[in-house]
C-alpha positions, 0 to 999 in steps of 0.5 A: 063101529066107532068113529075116531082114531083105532089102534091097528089091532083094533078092528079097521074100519071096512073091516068084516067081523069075520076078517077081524075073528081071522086077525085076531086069530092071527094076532093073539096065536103070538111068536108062532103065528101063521096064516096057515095055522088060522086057517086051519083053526077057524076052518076056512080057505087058506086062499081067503085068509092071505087076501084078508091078510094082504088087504088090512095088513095082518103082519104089521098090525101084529107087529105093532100089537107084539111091541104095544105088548112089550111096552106095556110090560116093560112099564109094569115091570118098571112099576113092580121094581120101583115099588120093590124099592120102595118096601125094601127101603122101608124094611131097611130103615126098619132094621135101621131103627132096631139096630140103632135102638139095641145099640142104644140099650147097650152100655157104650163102654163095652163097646168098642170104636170098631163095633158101632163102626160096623154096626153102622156100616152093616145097617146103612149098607142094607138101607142102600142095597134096598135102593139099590145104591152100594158104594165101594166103600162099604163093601168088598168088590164081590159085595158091590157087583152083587148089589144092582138090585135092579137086575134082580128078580123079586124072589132074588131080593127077597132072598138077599134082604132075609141074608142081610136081616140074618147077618145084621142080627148076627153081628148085634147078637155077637156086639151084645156078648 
């Protein structure tokens, strides 16, 4: 075994390979765990295993195990919706530059003030939905308590930016007839 500092799910040192194969048993059996299940699993002596579980502390070590694997998924959790940001920020100013050049393709004088009114709002509220910033002002109250971005799945977002690609062409379509 090695020298230096190990995590507490780690083998301990003084620690049998065979006491370890119990914790780890113990350990990887998750919400549901019990001595007894790990007996049962590896067949061998309840009576044995509550004194390997006394002696290097399986309960804890778990415990701390159970939290490692939380952190560990929150943080990737985190990254995922960060890149989803990212992408959708980047699709966002996509729509953006198609609708600013259809708006540049049509003759202004068909156009009225509250046609490249919306068309702007309709573009810059994608771009902030995308990262997840939807002030008041540009939608209805409905609109903005839908807009935390963050609290979304990816299949949710995913299905949220098809809708406002959808409705962005929507309201081009009809600006250009």
């Amino acid at each position: 075994m090695a020298e230096g500092p190990v995590e507490s799910w780690e083998r301990q040192r003084g620690e049998s390979s065979q006491a370890f194969e119990a914790f780890a048993a113990y350990r990887d059996l998750g919400a549901a765990r019990s001595v007894a299940k790990v007996a049962r699993e590896l067949g061998k002596s309840t009576t044995l295993l509550f004194r390997w579980s006394r002696q290097y502390a399986w309960v804890m070590r778990a415990t701390a195990y159970d939290r490692e694997l939380d952190r560990v998924f929150l943080a990737e959790q985190h990254q995922a919706r960060r890149d989803i940001a990212r992408r959708h920020a980047k699709l966002a100013q996509a729509f953006l530059g198609k609708a600013v050049a259809r708006l540049q393709g049509l003759d202004p004088r068909e156009l009225s003030p509250s046609d490249l009114l919306r068309y702007f709002q309709v573009a810059a509220d994608i771009e902030r939905r995308a990262v997840g910033d939807m002030p008041a002002a540009f939608g209805t109250a409905a609109e903005v308590q839908g807009a935390d971005v963050a609290a979304l799945t990816d299949e949710e977002r995913r299905a949220r930016m098809e809708q406002l690609r959808r409705e962005l062409e929507r309201r081009l379509a009809e600006g250009a007839q």
